[in-house]
N, CA, C and O atoms as a MOPAC input file, in Angstrom:
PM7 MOZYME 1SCF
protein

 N    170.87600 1   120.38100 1    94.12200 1
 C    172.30800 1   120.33600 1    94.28000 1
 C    172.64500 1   120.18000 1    95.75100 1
 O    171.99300 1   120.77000 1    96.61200 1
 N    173.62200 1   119.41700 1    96.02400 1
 C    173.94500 1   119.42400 1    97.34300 1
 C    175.15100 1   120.42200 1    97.59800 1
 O    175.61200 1   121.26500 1    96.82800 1
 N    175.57500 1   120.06300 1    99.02300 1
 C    177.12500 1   121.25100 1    99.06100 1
 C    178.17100 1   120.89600 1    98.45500 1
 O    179.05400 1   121.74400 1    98.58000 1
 N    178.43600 1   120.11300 1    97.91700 1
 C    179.72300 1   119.33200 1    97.41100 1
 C    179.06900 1   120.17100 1    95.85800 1
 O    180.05600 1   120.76800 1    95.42800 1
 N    178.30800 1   120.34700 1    95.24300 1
 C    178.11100 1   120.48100 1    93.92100 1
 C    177.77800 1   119.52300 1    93.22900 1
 O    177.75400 1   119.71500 1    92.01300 1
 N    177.48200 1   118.44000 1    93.64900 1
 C    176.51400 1   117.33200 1    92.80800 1
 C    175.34200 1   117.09300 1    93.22500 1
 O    175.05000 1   117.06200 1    94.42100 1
 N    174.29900 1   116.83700 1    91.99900 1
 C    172.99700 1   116.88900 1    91.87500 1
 C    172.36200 1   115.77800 1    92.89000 1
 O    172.81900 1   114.63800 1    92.80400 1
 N    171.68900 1   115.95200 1    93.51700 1
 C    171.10800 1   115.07600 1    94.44400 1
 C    169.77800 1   113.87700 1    94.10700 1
 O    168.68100 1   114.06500 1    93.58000 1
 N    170.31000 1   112.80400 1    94.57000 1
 C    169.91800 1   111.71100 1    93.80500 1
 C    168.42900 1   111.90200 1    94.21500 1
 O    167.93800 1   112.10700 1    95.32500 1
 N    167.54600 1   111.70200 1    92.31600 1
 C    166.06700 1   111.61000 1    92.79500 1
 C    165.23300 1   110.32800 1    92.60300 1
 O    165.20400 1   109.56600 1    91.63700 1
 N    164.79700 1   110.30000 1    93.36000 1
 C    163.79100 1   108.98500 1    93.66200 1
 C    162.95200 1   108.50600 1    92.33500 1
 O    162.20600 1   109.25800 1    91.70900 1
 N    163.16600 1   107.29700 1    92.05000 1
 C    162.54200 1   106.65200 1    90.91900 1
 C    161.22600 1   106.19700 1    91.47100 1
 O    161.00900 1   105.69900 1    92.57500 1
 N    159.92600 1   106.60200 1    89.96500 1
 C    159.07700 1   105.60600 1    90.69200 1
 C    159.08000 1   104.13600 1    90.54600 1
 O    158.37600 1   103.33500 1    91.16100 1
 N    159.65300 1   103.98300 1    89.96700 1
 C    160.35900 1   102.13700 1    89.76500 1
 C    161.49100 1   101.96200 1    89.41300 1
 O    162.41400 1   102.77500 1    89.44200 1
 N    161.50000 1   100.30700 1    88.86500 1
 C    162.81700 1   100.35300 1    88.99100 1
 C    163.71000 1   100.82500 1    87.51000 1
 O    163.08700 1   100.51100 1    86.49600 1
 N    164.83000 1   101.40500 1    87.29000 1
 C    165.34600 1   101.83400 1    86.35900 1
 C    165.71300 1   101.16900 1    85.16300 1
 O    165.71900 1   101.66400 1    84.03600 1
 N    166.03600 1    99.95400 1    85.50300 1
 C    165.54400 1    98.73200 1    84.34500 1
 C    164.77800 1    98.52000 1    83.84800 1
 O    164.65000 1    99.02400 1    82.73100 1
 N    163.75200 1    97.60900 1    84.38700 1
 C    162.59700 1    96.64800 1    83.62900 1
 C    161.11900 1    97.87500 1    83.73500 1
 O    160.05500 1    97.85700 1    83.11600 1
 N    161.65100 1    98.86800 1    84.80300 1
 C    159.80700 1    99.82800 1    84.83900 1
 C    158.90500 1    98.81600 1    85.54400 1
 O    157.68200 1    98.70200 1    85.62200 1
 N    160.12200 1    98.00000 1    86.11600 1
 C    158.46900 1    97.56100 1    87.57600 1
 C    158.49000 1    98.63300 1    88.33500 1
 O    159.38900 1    99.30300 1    88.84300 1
 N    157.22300 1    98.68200 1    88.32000 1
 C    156.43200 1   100.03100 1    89.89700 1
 C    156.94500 1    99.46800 1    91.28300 1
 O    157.12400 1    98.29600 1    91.61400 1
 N    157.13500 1   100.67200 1    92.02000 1
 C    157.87200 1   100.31700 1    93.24200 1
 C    159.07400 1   101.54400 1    93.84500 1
 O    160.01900 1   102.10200 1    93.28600 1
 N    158.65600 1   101.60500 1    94.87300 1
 C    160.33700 1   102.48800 1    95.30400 1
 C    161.44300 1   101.60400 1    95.75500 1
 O    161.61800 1   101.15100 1    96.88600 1
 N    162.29300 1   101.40100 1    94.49300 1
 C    163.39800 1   101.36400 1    94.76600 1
 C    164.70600 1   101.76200 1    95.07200 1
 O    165.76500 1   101.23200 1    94.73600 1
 N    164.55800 1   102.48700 1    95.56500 1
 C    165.70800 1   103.86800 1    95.95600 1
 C    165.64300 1   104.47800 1    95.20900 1
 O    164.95900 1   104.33300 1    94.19600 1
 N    166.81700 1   105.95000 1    95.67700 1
 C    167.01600 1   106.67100 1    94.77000 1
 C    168.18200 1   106.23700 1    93.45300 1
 O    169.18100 1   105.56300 1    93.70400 1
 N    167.93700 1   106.62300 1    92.38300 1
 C    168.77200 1   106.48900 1    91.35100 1
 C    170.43600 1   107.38700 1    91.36900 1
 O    170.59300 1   108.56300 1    91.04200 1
 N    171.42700 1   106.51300 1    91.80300 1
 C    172.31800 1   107.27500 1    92.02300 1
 C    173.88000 1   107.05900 1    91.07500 1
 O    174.69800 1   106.23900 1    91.49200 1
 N    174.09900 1   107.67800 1    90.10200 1
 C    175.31700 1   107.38700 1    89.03300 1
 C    176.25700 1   107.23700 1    89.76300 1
 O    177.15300 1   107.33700 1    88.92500 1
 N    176.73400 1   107.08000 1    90.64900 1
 C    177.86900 1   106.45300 1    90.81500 1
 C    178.03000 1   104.78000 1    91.52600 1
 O    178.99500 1   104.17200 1    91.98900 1
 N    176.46000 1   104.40000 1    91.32500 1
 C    176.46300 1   102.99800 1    91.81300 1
 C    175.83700 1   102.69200 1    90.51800 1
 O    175.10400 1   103.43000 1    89.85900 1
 N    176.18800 1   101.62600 1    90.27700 1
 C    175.14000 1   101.58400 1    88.72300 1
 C    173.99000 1   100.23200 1    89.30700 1
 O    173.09200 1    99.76600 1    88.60500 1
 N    174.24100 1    99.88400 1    90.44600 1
 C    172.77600 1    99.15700 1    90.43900 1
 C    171.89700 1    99.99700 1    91.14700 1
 O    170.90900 1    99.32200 1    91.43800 1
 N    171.78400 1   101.16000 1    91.56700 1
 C    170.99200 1   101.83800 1    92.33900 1
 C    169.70100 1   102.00600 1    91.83100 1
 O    169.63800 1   102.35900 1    90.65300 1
 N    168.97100 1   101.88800 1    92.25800 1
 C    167.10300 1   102.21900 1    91.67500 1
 C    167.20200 1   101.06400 1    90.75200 1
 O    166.65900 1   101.33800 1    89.68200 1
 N    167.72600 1    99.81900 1    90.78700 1
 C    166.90900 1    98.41300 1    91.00000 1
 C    166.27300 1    97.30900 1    91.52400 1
 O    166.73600 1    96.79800 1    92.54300 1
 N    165.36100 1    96.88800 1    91.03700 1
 C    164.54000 1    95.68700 1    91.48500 1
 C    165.48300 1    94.40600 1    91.80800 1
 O    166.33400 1    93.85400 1    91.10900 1
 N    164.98400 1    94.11200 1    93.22700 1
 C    165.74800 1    92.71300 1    93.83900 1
 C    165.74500 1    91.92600 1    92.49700 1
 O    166.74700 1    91.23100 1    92.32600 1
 N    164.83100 1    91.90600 1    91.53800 1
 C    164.99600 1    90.67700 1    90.26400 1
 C    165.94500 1    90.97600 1    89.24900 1
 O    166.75600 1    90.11200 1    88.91700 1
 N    165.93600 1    92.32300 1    88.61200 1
 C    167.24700 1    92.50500 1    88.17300 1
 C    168.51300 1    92.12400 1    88.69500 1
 O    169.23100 1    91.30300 1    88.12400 1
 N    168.87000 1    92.79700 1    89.96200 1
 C    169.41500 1    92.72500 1    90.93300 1
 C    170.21500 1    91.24000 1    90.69200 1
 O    171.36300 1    91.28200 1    90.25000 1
 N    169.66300 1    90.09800 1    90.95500 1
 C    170.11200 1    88.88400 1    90.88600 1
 C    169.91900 1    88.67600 1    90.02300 1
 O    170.85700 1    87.91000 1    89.80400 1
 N    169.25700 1    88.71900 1    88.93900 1
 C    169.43600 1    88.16000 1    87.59600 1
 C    171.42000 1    88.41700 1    86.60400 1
 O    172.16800 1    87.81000 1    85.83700 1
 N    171.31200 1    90.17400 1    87.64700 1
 C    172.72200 1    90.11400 1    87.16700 1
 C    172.50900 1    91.38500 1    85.73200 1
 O    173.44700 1    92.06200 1    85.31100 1
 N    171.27200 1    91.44700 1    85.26200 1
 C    171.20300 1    92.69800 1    84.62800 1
 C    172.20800 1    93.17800 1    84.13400 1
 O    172.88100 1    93.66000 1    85.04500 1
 N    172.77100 1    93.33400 1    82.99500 1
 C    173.70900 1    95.07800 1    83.16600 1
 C    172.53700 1    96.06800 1    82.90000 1
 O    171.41200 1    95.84700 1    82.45100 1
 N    173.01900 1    97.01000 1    83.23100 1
 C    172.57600 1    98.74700 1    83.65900 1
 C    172.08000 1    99.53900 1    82.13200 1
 O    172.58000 1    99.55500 1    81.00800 1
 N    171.30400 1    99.93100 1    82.51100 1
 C    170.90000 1   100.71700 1    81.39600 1
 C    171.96600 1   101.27800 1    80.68100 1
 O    172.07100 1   101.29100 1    79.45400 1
 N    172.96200 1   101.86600 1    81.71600 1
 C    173.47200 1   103.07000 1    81.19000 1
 C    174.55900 1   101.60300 1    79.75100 1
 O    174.71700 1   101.71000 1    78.53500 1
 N    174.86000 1   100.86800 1    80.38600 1
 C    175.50400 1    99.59100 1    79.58600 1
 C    174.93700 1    99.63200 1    78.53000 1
 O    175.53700 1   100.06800 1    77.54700 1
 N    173.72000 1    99.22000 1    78.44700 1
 C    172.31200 1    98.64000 1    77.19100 1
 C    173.34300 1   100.00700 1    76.21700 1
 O    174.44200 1    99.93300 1    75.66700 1
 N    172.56900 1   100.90800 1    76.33500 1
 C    172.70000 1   101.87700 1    75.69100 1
 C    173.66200 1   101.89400 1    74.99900 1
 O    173.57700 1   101.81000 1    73.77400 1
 N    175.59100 1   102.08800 1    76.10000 1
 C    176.33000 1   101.93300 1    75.36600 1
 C    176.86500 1   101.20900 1    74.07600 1
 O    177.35300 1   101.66600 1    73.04200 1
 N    176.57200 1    99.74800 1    74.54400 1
 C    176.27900 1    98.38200 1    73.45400 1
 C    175.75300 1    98.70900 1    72.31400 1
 O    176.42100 1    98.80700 1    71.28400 1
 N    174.51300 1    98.90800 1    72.38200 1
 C    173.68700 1    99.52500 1    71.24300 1
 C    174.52100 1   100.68400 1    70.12200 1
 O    174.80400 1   100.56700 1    68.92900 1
 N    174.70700 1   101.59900 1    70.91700 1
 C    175.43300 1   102.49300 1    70.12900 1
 C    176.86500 1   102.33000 1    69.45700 1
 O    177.40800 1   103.10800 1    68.67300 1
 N    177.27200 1   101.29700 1    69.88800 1
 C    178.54900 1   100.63800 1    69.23400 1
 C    178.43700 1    99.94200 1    68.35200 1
 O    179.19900 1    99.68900 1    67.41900 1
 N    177.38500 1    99.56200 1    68.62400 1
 C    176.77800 1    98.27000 1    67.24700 1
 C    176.44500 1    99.21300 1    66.02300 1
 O    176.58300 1    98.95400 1    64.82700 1
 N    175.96600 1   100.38500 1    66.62200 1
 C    175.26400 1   100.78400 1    65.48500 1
 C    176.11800 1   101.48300 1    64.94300 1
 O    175.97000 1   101.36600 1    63.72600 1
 N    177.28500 1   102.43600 1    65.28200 1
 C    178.46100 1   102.87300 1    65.01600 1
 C    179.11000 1   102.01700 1    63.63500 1
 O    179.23200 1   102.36900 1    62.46200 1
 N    179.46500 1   100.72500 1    64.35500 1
 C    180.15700 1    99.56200 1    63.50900 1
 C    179.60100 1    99.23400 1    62.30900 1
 O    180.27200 1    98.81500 1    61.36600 1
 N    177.93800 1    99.46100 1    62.26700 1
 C    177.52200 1    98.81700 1    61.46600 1
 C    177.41500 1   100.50300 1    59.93200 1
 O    177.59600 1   100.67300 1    58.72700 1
 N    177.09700 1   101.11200 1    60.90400 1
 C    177.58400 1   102.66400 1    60.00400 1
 C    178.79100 1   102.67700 1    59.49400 1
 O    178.80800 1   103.26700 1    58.41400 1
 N    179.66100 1   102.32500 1    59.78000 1
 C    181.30200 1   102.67000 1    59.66000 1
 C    181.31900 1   101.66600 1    58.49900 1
 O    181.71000 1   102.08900 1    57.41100 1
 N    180.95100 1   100.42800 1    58.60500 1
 C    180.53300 1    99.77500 1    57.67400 1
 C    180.43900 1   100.01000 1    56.22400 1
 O    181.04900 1    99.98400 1    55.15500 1
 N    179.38700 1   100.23900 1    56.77200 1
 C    178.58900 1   100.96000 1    55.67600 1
 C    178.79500 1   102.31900 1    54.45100 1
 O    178.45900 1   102.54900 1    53.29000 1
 N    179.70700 1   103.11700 1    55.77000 1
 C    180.43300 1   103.96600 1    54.89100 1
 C    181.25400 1   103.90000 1    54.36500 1
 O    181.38200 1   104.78600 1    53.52000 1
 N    182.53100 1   102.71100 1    54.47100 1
 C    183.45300 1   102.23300 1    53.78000 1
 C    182.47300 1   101.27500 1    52.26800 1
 O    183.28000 1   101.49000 1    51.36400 1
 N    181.70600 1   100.72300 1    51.82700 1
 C    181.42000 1   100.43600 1    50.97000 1
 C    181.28800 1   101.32200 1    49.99200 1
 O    180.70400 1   102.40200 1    50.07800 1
 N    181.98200 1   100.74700 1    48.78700 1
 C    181.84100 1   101.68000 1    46.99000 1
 C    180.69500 1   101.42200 1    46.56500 1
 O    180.41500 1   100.25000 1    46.31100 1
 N    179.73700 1   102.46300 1    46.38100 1
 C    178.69400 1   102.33400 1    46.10800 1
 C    178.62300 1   101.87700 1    44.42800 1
 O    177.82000 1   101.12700 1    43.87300 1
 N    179.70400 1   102.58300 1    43.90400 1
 C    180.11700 1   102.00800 1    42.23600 1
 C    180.36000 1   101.02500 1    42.07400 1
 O    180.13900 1   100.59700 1    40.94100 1
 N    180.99600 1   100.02500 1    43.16800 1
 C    181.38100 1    98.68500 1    42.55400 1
 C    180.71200 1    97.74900 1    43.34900 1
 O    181.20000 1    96.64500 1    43.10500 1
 N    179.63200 1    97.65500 1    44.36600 1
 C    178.67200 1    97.01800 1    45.45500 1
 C    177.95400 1    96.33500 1    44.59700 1
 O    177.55700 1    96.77600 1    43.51900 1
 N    177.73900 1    95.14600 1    45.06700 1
 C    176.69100 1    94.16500 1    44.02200 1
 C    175.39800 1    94.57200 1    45.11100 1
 O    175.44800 1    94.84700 1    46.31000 1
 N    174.28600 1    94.49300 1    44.21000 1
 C    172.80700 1    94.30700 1    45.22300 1
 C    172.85100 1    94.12600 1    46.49000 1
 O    172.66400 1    94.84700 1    47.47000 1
 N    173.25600 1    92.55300 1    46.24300 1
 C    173.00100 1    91.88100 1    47.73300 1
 C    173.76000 1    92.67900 1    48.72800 1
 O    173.11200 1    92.80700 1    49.76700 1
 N    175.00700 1    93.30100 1    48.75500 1
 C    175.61400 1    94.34300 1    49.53000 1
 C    175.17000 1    95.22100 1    49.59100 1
 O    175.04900 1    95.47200 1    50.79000 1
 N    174.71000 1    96.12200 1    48.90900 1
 C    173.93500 1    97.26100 1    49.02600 1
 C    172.58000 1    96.97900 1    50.23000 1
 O    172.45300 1    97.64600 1    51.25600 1
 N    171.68600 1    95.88200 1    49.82500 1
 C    170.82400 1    95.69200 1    50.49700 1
 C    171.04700 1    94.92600 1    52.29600 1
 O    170.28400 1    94.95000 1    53.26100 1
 N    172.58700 1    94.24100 1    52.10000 1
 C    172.97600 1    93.65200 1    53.35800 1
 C    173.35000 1    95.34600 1    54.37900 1
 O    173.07300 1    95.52900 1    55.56400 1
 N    173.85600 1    96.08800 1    53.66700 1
 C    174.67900 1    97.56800 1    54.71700 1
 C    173.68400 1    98.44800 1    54.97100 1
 O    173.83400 1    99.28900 1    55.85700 1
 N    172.28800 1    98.36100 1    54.07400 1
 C    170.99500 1    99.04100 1    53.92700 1
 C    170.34200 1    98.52900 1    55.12000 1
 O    169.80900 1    99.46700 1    55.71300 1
 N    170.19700 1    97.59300 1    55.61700 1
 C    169.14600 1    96.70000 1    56.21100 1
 C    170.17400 1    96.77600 1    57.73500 1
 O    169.61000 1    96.52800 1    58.80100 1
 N    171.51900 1    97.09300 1    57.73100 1
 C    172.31000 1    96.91100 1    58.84500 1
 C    172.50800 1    98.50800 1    59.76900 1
 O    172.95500 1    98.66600 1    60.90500 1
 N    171.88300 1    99.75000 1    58.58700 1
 C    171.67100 1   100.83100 1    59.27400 1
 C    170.96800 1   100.81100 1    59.25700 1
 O    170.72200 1   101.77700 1    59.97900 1
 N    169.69000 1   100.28300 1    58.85800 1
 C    168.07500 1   100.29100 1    59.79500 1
 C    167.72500 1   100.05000 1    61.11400 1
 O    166.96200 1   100.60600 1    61.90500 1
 N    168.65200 1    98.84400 1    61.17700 1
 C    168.74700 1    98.33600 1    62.37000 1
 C    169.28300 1    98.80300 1    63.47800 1
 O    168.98200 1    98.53500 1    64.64100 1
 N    170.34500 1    99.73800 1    62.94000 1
 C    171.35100 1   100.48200 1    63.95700 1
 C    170.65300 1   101.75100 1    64.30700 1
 O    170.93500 1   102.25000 1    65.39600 1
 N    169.71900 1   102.38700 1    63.48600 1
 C    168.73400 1   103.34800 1    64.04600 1
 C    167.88300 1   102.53700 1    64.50400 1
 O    168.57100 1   102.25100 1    65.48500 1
 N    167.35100 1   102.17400 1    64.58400 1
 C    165.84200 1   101.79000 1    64.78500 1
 C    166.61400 1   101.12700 1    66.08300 1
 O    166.07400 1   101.58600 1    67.09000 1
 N    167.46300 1   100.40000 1    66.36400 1
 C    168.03400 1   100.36500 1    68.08700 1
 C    168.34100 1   102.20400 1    68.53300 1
 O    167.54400 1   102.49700 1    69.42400 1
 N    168.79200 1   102.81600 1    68.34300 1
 C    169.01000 1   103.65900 1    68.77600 1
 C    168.20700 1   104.73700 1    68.75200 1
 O    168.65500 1   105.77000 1    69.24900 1
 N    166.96200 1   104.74100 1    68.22100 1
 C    165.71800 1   105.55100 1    68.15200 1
 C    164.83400 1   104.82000 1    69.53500 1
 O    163.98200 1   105.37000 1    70.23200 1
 N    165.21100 1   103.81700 1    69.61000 1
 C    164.26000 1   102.84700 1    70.51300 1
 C    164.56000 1   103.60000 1    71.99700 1
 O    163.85500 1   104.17400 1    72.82700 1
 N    166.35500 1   103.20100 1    71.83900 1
 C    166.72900 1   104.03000 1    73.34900 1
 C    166.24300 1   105.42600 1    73.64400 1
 O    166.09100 1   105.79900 1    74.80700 1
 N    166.01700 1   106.14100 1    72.69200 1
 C    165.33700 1   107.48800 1    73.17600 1
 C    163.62300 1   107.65900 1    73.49000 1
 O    162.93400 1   108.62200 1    73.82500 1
 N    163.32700 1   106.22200 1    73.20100 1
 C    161.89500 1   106.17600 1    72.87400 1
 C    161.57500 1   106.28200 1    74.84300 1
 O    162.46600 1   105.77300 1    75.52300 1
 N    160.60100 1   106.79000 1    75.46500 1
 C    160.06000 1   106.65900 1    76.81100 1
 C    160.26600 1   105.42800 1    77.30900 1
 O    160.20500 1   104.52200 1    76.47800 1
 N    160.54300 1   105.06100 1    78.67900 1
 C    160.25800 1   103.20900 1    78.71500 1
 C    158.75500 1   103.19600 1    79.28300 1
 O    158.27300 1   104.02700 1    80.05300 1
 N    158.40400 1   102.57000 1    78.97900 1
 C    156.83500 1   101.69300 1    79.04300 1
 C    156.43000 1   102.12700 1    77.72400 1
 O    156.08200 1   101.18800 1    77.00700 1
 N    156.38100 1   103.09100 1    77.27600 1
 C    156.08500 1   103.23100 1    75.85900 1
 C    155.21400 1   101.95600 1    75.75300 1
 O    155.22200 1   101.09500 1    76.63200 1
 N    154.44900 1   101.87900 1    74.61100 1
 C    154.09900 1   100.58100 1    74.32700 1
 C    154.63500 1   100.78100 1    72.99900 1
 O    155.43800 1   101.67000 1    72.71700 1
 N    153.99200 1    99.60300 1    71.88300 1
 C    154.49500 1    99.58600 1    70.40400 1
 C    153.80800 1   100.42100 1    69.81600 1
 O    153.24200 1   101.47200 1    70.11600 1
 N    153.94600 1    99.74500 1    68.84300 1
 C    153.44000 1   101.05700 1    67.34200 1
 C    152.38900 1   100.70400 1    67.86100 1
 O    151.31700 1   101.14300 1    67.44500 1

């Protein structure tokens, strides 16, 4: 903590995007490109903290969806289209909690 009462920015060992190795500064929330790589950087990236949000809206939408459908009067193919659209909306949002570098299954 510093004197002001906010947490003091800690040093990434890469960059906060992509997990290239490297010190790229410290990671600091009130800049949102802070603790990135010159390649993000110009590529133009949005920010993790972005990714995330996106994701979770999608998956929201696609829930909300989903919960408005009558399960009494849903033909198959609907059932299986709102089925297959919250898989997806977890399985993005299980991902974001997953470590980054992680590898796959």
């Amino acid at each position: 903590m510093t004197a002001t009462g906010h947490a003091s920015p800690v040093p990434a060992p890469g960059c906060a995007l992509c997990a290239t190795p490297g010190d790229f500064g410290p990671r600091n929330l009130s800049d949102p490109r802070s603790g990135l790589c010159r390649a993000c950087i110009a590529a133009g990236k949005p920010t993790r903290d972005g990714l995330e949000r996106a994701v979770v809206i999608v998956a929201g939408q696609s829930l909300a969806a989903a919960e408005a459908l009558s399960l009494a009067t849903a033909a198959p193919e609907e059932l299986a289209y709102h089925l297959g659209a919250v898989k997806r909306g977890l399985r993005s949002v299980l991902q974001l909690l997953a470590p980054v570098g992680e590898s796959g299954r």
